[in-house]
Structure formats: C-alpha cells, structure tokens
C-alpha positions in Angstrom: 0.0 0.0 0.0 3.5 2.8 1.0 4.2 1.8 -2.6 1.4 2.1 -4.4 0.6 5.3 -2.9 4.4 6.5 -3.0 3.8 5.9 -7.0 0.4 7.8 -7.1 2.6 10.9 -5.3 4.9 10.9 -8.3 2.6 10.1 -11.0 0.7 13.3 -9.6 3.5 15.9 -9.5 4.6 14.8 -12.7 1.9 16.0 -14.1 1.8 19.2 -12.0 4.8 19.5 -13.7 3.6 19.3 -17.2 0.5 21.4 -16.6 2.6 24.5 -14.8 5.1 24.3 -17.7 4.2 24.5 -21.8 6.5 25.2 -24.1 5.2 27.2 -27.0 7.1 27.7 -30.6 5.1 30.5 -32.2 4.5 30.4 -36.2 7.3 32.8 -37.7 6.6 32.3 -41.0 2.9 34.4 -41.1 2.7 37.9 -41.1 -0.6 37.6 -40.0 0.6 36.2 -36.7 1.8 39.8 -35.4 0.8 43.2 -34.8 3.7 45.2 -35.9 4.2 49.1 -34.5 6.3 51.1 -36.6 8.3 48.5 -38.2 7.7 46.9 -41.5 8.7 42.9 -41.7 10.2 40.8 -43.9 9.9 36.4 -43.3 13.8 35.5 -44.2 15.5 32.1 -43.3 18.2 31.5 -40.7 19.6 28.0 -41.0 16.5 26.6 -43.2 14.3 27.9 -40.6 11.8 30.9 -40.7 13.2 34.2 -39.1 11.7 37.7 -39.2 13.7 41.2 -40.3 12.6 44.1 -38.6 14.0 47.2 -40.8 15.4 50.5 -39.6 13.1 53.3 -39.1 13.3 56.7 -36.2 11.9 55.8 -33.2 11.3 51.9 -31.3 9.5 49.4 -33.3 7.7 46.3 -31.6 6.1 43.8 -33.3 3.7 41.8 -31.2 3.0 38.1 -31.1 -1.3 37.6 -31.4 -2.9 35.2 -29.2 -0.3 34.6 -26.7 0.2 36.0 -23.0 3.2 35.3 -20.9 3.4 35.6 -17.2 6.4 33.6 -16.2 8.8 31.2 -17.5 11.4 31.5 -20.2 11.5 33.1 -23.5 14.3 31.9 -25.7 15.3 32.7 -29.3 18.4 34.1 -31.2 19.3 37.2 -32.4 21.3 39.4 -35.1 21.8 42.9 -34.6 24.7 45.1 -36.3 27.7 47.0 -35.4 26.8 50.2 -35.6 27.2 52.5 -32.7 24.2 53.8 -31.3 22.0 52.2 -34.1 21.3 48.4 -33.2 19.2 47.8 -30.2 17.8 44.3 -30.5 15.5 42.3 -27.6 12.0 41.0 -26.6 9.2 43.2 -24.9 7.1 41.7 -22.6 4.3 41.8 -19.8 2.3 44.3 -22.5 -0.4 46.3 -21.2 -0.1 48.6 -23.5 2.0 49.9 -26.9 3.6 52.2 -24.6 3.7 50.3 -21.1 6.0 46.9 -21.1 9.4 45.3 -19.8 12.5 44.9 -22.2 15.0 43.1 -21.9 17.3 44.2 -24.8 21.0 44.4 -26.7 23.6 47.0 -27.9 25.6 44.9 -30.0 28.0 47.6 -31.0 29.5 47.4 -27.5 29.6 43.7 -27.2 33.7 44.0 -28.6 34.4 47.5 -27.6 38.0 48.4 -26.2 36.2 50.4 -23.9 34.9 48.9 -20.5 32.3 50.8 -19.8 30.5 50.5 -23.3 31.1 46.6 -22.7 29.1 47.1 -19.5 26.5 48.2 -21.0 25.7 45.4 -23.7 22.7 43.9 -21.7 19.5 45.9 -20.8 16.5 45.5 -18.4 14.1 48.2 -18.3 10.4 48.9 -18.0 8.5 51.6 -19.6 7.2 54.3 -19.7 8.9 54.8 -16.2 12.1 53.7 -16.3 14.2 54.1 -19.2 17.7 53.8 -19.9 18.6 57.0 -19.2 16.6 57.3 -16.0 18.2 53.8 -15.0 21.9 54.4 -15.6 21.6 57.8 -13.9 20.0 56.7 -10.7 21.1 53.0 -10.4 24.8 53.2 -12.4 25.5 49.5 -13.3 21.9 47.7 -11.5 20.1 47.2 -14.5 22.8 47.1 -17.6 25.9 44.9 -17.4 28.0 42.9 -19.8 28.3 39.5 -21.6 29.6 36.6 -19.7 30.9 35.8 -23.5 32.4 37.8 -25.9 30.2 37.6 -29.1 30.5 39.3 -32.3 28.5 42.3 -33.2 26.9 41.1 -36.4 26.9 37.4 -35.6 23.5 35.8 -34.3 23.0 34.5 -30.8 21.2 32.5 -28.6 19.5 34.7 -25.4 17.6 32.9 -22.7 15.4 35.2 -20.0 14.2 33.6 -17.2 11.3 35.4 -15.7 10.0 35.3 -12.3 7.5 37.6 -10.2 10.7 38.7 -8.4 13.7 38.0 -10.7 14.8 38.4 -14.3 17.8 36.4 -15.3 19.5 36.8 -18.9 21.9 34.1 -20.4 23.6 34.2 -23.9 24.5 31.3 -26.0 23.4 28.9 -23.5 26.2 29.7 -20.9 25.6 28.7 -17.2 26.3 32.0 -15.9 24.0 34.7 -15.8 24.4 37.7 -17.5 22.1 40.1 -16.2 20.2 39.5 -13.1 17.6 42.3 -11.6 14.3 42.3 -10.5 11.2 43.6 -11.9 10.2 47.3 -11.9 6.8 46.9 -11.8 3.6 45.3 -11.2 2.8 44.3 -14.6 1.9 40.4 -14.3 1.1 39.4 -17.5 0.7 40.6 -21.3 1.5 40.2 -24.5 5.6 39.2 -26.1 7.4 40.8 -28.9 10.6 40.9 -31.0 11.5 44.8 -30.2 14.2 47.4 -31.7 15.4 50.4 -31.0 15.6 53.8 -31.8 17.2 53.6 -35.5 17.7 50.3 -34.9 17.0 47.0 -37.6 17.2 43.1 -36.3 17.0 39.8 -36.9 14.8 37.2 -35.0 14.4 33.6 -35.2 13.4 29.9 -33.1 11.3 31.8 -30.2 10.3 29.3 -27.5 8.4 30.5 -24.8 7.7 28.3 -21.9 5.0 29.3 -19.4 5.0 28.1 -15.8 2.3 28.7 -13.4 
C-alpha cells in the first residue's frame, strides 16, 4: 500500500509539472501572426528555418505576437543585430499592457567587442516603460540594471539569449552559458501581457526559433 501510494505521489507531481510548464514555438513564418508598430517585416531564413527582419526606421518598433500572454517562464530565441554604434538595439518586450507600457529586456551589439569597459558594461538591458528608461536607470542606479556579456560575441553574428522570468527576478543568459548575465528584479507590477521581438531607436534586427515556456 506505501508503494502504491508512493507511485500515485509521483505520477501526480509529474503531471503538475507538465500542466505548470508549456513550451510554445510561435509560427514565424505568417505575417498575419503579429501586430507590428512602426516597423515593416520581412519572413527570411536563418539556417532553413523561418526568421523575421525588422527594418530600420526613427523611433522603437515592436512587433507583437497575437494570441499569446506570458506571465512567467522562459523566452528563448536568437538574435542578429549590427555594429553600428548607437544604431542596433535588439530584444523581446514583454508583460504588455499597453504599446507604450511593457518590460524589455534588450541588446547593444555595438558594445559587445568594444576596447572600452564601460560601453562593454552596457551590452545587456533591463528596463520597464514608460517609467524607467535607460537614461533614468543608468543615472539613478549606475551598473543595476545594464551589465556585460559573460561571452564575448561578435557584433553582427547571431546568438542564442535565454530570460528567465520570475515575479521577483529576471535572469538573462547568452549562448546557453551557465552563468548569468544580467540579473535584476522587476520594476513593476505588470503580471502578464503580451511578447514581442523589439528594436530600438534607429535600430534594424533579426529574430528567429522563439520558444516560450509558461510556468504557473
């Protein structure tokens, strides 16, 4: 009877353990499977698979995933930005709750190789708008919420990035290395919402193999 009910224990949190954690690989390869802001979008290939180019324009440009709502878990995907100072900022939004409210977690590839230390330390972003920018971050919490890469990755090459989100932590890997390179916490209260591929301010990108897993 211990046995039996030993095995019934297992059997059960095994599949707790599928139910709290789905792993989702959105359709790239439709533009009707986004809801793009000031961007246009072009379906490309990255090694046979379907990737999406976001081009350059003034101003941040989002383009957001329909019919999916993320509150924790872990977004993967990789990445191509360009080296081109001040004009390649490449991540994912998240937690939506509006076009102008959302967390990013984003890149500056230009300063992923820079001789210059500081620029490096700034390769990796966290931030959550409309509040807390860049600007706003860097000037009232110098090094928190930016940092560098654990690896040292070429500007224009793709990469692998890996976030971790939790209600009260936000981790960020590259190329599936076992060390973080980013860890804050969250800025906000903003649960849940909607994901996106995200650029910058005269910024273009590259996206492809987005996994999202959710856990409850």
């Amino acid at each position: 009877m211990k046995k039996l009910f030993f095995l019934l224990t297992t059997l059960f949190a095994l599949c707790q353990h599928v139910v709290q954690a789905q792993s989702i690989q959105p359709d790239l390869t439709e533009k009707k499977n986004f809801a793009v802001i000031n961007r246009d979008i072009t379906i490309i290939k990255n090694d046979g698979k379907a990737a999406i180019h976001l081009n350059t324009e003034q101003n941040d440009g989002i383009v957001w995933i329909n019919n999916i709502n993320f509150t924790t878990g872990v977004l993967e995907f990789d990445v191509k930005g360009r080296n081109m100072m001040q004009q390649s900022f490449v991540g994912i939004a998240f937690h939506r709750t509006d076009d102008s409210t959302f967390d990013i977690v984003y890149f500056r590839p230009f300063n992923f190789k820079s001789d210059d230390s500081t620029r490096r330390n700034h390769s990796v972003q966290y931030v959550s708008l409309p509040k807390y920018d860049w600007s706003y971050l860097r000037e009232t919490f110098p090094g928190k919420y930016e940092n560098k890469l654990t690896k040292t990755i070429k500007p224009e090459q793709w990469f692998h990035a890996k976030i971790i989100v939790r209600l009260k932590q936000i981790e960020v890997f590259v190329n599936n290395d076992d060390k973080p390179s980013l860890i804050v916490k969250p800025l906000n209260n903003n649960a849940t919402g909607k994901i996106g591929f995200w650029v910058g301010n005269n910024s273009e990108g590259d996206f492809a193999n987005l996994s999202i897993t959710k856990k409850s």
